[in-house]
C-alpha positions as a Markdown table, in Angstrom:
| # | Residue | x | y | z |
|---|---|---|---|---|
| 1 | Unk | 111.9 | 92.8 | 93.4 |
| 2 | Unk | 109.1 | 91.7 | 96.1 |
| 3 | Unk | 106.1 | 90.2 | 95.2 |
| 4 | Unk | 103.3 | 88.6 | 97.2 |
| 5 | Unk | 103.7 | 84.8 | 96.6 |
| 6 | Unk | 101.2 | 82.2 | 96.7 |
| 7 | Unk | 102.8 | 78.3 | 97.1 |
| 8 | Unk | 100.3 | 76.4 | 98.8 |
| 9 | Unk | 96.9 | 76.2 | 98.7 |
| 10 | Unk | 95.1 | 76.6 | 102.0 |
| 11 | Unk | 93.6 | 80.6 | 102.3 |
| 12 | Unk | 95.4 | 84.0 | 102.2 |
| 13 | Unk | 97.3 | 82.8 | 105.1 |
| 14 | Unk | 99.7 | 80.8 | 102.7 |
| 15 | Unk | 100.6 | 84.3 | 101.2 |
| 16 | Unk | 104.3 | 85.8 | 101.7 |
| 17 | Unk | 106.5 | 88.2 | 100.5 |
| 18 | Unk | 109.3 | 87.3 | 98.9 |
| 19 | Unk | 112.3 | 88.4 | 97.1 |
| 20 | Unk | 111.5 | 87.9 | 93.0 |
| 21 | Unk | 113.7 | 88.1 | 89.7 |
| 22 | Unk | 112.4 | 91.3 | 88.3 |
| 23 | Unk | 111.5 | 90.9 | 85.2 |
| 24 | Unk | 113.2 | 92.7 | 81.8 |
| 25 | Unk | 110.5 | 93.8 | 79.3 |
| 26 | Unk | 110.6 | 91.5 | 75.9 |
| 27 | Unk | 110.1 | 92.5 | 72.8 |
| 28 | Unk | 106.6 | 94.6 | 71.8 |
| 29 | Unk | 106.4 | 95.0 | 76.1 |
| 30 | Unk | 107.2 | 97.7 | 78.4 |
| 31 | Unk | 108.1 | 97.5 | 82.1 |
| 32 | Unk | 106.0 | 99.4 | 84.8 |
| 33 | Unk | 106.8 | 100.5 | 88.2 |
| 34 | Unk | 104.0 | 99.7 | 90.2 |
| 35 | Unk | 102.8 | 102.1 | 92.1 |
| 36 | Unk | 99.5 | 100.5 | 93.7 |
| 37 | Unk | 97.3 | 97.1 | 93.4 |
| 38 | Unk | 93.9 | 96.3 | 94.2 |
| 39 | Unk | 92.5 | 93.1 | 95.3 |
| 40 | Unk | 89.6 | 91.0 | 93.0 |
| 41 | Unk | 87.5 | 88.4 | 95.1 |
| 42 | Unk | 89.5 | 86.1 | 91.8 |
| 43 | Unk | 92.9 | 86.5 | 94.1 |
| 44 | Unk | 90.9 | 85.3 | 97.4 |
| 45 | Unk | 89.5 | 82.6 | 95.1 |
| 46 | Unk | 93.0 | 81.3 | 94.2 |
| 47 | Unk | 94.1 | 81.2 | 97.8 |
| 48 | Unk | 91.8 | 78.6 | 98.9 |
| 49 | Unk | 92.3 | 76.4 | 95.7 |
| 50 | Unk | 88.2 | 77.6 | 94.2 |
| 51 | Unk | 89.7 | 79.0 | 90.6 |
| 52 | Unk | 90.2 | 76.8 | 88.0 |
| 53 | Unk | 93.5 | 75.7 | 86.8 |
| 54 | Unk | 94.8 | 77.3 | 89.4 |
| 55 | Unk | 98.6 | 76.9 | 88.9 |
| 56 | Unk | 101.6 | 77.4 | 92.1 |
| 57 | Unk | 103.7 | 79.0 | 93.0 |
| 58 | Unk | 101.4 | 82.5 | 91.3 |
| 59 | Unk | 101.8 | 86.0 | 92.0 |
| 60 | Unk | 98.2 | 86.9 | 92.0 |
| 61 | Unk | 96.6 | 90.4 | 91.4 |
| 62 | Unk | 95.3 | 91.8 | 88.0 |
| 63 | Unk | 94.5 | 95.5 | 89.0 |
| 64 | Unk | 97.6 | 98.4 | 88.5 |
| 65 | Unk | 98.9 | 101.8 | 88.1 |
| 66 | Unk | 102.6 | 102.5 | 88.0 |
| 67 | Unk | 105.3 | 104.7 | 85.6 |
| 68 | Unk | 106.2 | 102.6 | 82.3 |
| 69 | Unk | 110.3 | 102.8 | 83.6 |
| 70 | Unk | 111.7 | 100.2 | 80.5 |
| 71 | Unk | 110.5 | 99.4 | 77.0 |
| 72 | Unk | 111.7 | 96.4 | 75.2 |
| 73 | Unk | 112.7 | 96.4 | 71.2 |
| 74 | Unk | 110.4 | 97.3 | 68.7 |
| 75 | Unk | 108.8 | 99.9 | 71.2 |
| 76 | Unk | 109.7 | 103.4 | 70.9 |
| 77 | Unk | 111.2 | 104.8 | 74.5 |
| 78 | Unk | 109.4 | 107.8 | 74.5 |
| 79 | Unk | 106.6 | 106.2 | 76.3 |
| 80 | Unk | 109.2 | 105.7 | 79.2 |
| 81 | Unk | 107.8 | 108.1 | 82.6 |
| 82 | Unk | 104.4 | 107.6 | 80.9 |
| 83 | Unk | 101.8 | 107.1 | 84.1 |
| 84 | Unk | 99.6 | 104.1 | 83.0 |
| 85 | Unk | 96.5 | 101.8 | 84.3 |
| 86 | Unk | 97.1 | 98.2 | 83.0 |
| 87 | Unk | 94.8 | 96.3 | 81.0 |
| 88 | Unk | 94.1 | 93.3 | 83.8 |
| 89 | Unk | 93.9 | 90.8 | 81.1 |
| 90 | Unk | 96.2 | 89.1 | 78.1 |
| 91 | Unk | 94.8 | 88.4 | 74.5 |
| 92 | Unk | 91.1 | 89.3 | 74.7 |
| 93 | Unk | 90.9 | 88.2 | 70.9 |
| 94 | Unk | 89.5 | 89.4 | 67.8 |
| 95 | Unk | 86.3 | 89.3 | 68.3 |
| 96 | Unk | 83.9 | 91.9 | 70.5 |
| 97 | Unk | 81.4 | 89.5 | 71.3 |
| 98 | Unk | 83.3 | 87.2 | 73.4 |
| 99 | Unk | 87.1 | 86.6 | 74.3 |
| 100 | Unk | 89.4 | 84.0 | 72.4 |
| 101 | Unk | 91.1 | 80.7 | 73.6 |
| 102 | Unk | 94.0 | 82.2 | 74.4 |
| 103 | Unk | 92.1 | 84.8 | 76.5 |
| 104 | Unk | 93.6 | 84.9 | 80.5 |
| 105 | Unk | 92.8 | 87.4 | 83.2 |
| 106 | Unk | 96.0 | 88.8 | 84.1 |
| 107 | Unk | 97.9 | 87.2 | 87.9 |
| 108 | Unk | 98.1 | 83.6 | 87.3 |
| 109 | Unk | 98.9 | 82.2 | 84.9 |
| 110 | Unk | 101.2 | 85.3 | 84.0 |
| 111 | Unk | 102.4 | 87.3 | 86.9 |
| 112 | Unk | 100.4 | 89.6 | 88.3 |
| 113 | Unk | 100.3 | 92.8 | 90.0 |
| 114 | Unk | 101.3 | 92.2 | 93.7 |
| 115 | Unk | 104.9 | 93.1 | 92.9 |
| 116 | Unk | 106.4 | 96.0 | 92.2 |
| 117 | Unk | 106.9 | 95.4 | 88.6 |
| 118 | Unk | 105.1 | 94.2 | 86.0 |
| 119 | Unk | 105.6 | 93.4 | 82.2 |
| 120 | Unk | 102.6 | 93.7 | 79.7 |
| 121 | Unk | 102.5 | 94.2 | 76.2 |
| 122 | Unk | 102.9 | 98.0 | 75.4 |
| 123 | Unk | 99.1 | 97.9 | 73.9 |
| 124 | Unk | 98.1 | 96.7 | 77.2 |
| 125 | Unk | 99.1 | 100.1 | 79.1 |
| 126 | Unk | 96.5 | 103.2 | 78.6 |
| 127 | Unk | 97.1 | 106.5 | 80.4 |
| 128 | Unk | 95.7 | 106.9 | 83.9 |
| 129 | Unk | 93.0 | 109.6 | 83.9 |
| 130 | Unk | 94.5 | 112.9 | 84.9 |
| 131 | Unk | 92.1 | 113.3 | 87.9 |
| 132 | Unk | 92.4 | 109.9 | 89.6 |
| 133 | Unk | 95.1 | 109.4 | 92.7 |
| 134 | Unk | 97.1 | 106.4 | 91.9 |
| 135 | Unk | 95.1 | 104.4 | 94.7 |
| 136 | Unk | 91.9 | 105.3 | 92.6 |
| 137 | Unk | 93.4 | 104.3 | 89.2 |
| 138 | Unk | 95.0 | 101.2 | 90.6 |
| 139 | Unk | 90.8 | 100.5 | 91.5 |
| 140 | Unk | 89.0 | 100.8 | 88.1 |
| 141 | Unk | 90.6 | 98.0 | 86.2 |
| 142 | Unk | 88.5 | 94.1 | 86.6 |
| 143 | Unk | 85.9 | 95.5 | 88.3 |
| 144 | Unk | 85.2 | 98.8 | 86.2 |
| 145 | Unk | 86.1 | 97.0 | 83.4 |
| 146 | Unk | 83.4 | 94.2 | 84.2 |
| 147 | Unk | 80.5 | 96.4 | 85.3 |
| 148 | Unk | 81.3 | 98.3 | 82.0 |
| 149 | Unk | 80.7 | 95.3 | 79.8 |
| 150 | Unk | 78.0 | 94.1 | 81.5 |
| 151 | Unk | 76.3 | 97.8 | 81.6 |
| 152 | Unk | 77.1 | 99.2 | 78.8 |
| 153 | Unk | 78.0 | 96.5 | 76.4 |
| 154 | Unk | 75.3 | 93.9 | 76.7 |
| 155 | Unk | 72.3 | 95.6 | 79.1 |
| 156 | Unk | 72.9 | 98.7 | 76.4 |
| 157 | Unk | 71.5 | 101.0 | 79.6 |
| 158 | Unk | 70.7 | 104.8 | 78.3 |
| 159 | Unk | 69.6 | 107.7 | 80.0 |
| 160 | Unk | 66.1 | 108.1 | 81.4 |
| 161 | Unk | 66.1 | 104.0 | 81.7 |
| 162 | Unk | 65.7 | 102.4 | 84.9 |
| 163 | Unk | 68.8 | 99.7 | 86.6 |
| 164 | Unk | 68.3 | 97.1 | 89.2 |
| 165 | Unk | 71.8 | 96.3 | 90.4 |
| 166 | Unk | 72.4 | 93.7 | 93.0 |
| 167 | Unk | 74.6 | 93.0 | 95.7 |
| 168 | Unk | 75.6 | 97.2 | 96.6 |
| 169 | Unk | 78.7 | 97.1 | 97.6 |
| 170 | Unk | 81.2 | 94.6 | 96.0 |
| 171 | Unk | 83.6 | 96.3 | 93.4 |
| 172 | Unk | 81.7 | 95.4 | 90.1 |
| 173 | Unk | 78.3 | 96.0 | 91.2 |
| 174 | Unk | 79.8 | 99.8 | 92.7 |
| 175 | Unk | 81.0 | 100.1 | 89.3 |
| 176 | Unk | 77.9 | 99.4 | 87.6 |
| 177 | Unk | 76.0 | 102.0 | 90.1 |
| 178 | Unk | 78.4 | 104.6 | 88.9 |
| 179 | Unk | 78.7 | 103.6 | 84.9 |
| 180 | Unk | 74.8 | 103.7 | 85.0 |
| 181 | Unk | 74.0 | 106.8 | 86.9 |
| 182 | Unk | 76.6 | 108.6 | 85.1 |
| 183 | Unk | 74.5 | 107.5 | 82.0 |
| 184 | Unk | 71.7 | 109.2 | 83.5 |
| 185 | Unk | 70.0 | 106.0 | 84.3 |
| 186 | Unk | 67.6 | 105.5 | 87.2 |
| 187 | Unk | 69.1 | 103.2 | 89.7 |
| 188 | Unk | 68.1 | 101.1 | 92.3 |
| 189 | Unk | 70.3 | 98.3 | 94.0 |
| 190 | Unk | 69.5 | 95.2 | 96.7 |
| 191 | Unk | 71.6 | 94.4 | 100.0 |
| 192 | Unk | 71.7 | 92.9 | 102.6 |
| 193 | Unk | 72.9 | 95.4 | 104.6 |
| 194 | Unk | 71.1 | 99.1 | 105.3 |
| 195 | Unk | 74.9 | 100.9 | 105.6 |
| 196 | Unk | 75.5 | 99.2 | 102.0 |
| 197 | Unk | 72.3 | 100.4 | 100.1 |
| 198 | Unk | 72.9 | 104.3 | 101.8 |
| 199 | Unk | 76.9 | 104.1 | 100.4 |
| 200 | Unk | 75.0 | 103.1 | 97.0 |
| 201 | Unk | 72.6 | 105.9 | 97.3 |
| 202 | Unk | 75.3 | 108.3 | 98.0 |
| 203 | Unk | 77.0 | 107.8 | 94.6 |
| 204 | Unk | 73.7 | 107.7 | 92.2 |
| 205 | Unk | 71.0 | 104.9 | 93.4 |
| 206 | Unk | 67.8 | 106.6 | 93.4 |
| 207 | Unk | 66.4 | 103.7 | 96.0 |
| 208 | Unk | 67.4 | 100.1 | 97.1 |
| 209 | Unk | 65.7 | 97.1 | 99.4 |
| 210 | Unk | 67.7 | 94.4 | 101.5 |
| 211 | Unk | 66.9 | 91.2 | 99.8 |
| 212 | Unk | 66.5 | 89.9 | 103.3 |
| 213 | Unk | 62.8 | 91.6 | 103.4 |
| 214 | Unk | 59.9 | 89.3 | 102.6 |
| 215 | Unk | 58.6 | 89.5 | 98.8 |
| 216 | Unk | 61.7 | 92.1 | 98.1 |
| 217 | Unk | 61.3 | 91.5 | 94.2 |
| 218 | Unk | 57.5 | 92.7 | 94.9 |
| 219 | Unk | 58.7 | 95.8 | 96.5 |
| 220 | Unk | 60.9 | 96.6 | 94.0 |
| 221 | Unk | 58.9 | 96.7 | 91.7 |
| 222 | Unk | 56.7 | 98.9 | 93.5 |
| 223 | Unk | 59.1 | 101.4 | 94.2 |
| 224 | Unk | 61.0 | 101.3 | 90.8 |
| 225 | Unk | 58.0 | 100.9 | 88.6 |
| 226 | Unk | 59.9 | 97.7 | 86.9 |
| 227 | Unk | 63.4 | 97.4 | 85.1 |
| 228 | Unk | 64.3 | 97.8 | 81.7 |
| 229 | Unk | 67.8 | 96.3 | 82.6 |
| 230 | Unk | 68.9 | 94.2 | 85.6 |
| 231 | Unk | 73.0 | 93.4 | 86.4 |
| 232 | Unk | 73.2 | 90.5 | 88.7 |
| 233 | Unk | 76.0 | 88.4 | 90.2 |
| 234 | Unk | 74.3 | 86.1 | 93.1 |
| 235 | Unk | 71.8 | 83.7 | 90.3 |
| 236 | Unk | 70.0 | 81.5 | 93.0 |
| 237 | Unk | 66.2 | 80.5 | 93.5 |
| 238 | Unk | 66.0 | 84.7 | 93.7 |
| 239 | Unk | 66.4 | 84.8 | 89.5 |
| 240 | Unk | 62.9 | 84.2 | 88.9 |
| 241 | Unk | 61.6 | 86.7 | 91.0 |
| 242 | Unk | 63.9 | 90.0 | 90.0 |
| 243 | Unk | 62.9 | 88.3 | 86.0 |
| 244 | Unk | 59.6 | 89.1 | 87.0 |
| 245 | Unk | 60.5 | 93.0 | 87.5 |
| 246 | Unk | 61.7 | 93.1 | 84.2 |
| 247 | Unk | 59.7 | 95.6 | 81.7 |
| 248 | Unk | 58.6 | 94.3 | 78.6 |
| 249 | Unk | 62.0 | 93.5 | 75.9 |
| 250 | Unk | 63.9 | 93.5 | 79.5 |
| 251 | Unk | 67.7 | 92.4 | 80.0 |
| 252 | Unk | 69.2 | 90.4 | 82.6 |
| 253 | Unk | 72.7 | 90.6 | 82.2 |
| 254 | Unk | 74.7 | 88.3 | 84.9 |
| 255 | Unk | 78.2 | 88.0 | 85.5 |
| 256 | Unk | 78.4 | 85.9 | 88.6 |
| 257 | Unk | 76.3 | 82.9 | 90.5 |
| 258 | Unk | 77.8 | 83.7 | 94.2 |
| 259 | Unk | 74.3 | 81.8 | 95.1 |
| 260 | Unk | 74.4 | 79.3 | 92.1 |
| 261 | Unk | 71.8 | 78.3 | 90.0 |
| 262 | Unk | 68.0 | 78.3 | 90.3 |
| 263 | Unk | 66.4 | 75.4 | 92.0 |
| 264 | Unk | 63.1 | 75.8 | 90.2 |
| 265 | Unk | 64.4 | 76.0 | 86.6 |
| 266 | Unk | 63.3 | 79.2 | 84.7 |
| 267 | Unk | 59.9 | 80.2 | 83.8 |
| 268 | Unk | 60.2 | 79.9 | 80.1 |
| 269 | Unk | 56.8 | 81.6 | 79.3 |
| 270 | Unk | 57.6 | 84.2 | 81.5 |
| 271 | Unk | 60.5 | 85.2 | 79.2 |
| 272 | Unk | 59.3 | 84.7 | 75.8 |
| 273 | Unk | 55.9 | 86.7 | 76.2 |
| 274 | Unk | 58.1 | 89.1 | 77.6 |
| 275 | Unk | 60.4 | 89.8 | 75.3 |
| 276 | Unk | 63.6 | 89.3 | 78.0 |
| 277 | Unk | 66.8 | 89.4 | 77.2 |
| 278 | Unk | 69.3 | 86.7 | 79.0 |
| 279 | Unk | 73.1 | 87.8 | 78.6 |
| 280 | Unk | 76.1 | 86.2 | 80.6 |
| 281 | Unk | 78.8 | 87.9 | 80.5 |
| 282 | Unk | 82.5 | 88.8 | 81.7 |
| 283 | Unk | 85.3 | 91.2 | 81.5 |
| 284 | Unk | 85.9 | 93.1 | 78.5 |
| 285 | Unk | 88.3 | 93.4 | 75.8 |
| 286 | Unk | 90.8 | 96.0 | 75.0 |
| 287 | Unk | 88.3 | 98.3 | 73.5 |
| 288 | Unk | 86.0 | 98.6 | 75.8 |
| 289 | Unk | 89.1 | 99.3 | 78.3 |
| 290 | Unk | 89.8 | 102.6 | 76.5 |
| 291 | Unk | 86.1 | 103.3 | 76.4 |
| 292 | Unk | 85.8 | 102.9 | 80.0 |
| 293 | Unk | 89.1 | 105.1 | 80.9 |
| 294 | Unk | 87.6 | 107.8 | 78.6 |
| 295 | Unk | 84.3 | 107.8 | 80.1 |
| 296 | Unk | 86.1 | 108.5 | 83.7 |
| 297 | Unk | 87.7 | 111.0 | 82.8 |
| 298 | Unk | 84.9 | 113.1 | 80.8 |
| 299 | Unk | 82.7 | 112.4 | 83.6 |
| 300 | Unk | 85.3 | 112.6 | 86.3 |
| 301 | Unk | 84.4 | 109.9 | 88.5 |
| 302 | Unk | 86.0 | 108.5 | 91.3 |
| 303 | Unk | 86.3 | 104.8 | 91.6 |
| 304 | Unk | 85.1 | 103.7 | 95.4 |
| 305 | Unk | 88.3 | 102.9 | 97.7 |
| 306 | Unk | 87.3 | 101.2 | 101.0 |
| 307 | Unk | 90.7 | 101.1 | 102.5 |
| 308 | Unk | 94.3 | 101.1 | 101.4 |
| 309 | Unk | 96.5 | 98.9 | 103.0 |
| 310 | Unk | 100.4 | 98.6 | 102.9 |
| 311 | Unk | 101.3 | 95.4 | 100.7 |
| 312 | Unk | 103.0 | 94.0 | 103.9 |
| 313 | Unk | 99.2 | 93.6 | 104.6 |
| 314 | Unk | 98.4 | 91.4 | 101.8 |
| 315 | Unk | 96.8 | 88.3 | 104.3 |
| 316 | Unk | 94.6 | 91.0 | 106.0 |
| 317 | Unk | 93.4 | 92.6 | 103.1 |
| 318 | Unk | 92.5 | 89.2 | 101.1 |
| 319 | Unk | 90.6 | 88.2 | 104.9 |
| 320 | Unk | 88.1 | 91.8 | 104.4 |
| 321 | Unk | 87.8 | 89.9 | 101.2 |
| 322 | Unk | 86.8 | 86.8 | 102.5 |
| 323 | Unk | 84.2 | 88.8 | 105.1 |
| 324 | Unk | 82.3 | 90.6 | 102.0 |
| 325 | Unk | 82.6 | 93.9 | 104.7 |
| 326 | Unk | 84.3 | 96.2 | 102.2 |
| 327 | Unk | 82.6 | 98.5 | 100.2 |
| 328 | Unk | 84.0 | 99.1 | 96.5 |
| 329 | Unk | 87.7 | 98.5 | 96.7 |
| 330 | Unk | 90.7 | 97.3 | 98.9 |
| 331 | Unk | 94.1 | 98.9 | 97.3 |
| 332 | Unk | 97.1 | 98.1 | 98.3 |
| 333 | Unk | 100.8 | 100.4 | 98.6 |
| 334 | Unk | 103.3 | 99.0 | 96.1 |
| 335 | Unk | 106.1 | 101.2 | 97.1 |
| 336 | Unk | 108.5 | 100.5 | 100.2 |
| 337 | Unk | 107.2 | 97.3 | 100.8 |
């Protein structure tokens, strides 16, 4: 089979196609036929050498849809033509609160999904929603699955609540607009860029600043009235100042530190009189996968696709990565590559 092959370290231009042993489905597994990928800011991460243990030669890419086509022994082969989103992870754990040692997000270590088969453990494949393209299936699984966990699980958002979600427009944080407004929540995002906060606005944000604007945390507020929850991936000296948005008994749930951490330290009086709520957090186990698939297809929503790109485009699609100009998703075309 092909595959998009990392060997060297260096940035996506080290990628290549390559001809691959396919691999055979082992026991418990089943085979699927890839029919599209999507790209994490994880697989630009690995190109350049920033994720650790990064191990080469990888095939990177933990987000798929395809047609199970082979089962291996102990699974029965009825599942085979079954049209499936893959779990983009391997051995969440037993518990719900947080994943095991032997917990691994899926492309690297294990092969990933920028081939044009992949095995997984027949647990590991759920049925793609019935009104989703295979583009827009192949989109939901890290980042849906991330924004889920982070809005769902641990900032337990509920209708009529209000959601500050930063940084409109990567993946996760277009996820989390859509998990929360579909909850009925009141949502408002941050961005530094006008066409990014209007895209958010268009699929459920009631409002949103550019974090660019002097005293944005002030405005927000303002215009929002305070948050009861706040999802976050940038960290940075801004964290004291969207903690001080936070209605009383509050959550700040981050999953991310794109700016790293706070220069000033955290205003510990802050939080305690206030009753906030700090939660880290990342991915999502098995469970909460089916939860999530269920949840889009009762509500029927369609996960945010930026561009789709033929795999043969793999180095250009990891570079939109590496610009931050997408918004929501870049998928790429399994098939004929």
């Amino acid at each position: 089979m092909k595959a998009v092959v990392l060997e060297e370290i260096g940035g996506p231009d080290n990628l290549a196609i390559k001809e691959v042993d396919t691999p055979n489905p082992g026991a418990g597994e089943v085979r699927v036929k890839l029919k599209n990928s999507a790209l994490n800011r994880r697989d630009y991460w690995l190109s350049i050498g920033k994720y650790p243990g990064t191990k080469l030669p990888c095939i990177a890419g933990s987000d798929g849809a395809g047609v199970i086509d082979a089962v291996g022994e102990g699974v029965d082969d009825a599942v085979t033509g079954q049209e499936v989103v893959v779990y983009p992870a391997r051995e969440w754990g037993d518990s719900q609160a947080a994943f095991g040692r032997n917990f691994r997000v899926l492309g690297m270590p294990d092969q990933g999904t920028f081939a044009e088969y992949i095995c997984c453990p027949a647990t590991d494949a759920y049925d793609r929603p019935a009104h989703l393209s295979w583009e827009q299936a192949a989109a939901v699984p890290l980042g849906g699955l991330t924004a889920w966990r982070a809005v769902v699980t641990q900032a337990e958002v509920e209708a009529g609540q209000t959601v500050l979600i930063t940084g409109a427009g990567s993946g996760v944080s277009t996820f989390a607009i859509q998990w929360a407004s579909a909850l009925g929540a009141q949502v408002y995002v941050t961005s530094g860029s006008d066409e990014k906060i209007e895209k958010a606005k268009s699929i459920g944000a009631s409002g949103g600043i550019s974090y660019r604007q002097e005293d944005f945390h002030k405005a927000l507020k303002k215009q929002a009235g305070g948050f009861d929850a706040i999802i976050d991936s940038a960290g940075g000296d801004g964290m004291n100042q969207l903690l001080g948005t936070l209605k009383p008994a509050g959550r700040y749930v981050f999953f991310g530190a794109t700016l790293g951490n706070s220069s000033v330290g955290l205003e510990m009086a802050r939080l305690f009189f206030n009753h906030s709520r700090l939660q880290g957090t990342t991915m999502g186990s098995n469970a909460e996968f089916e939860a999530m698939l269920d949840f889009v297809g009762e509500k029927k929503i369609e996960p945010v696709v930026d561009r789709v790109l033929p795999m043969s485009d793999a180095v250009a699609a990891h570079k939109l990565l590496q610009s931050f100009s997408q918004t929501g998703k870049i998928v790429l075309q399994n098939e004929g590559i």
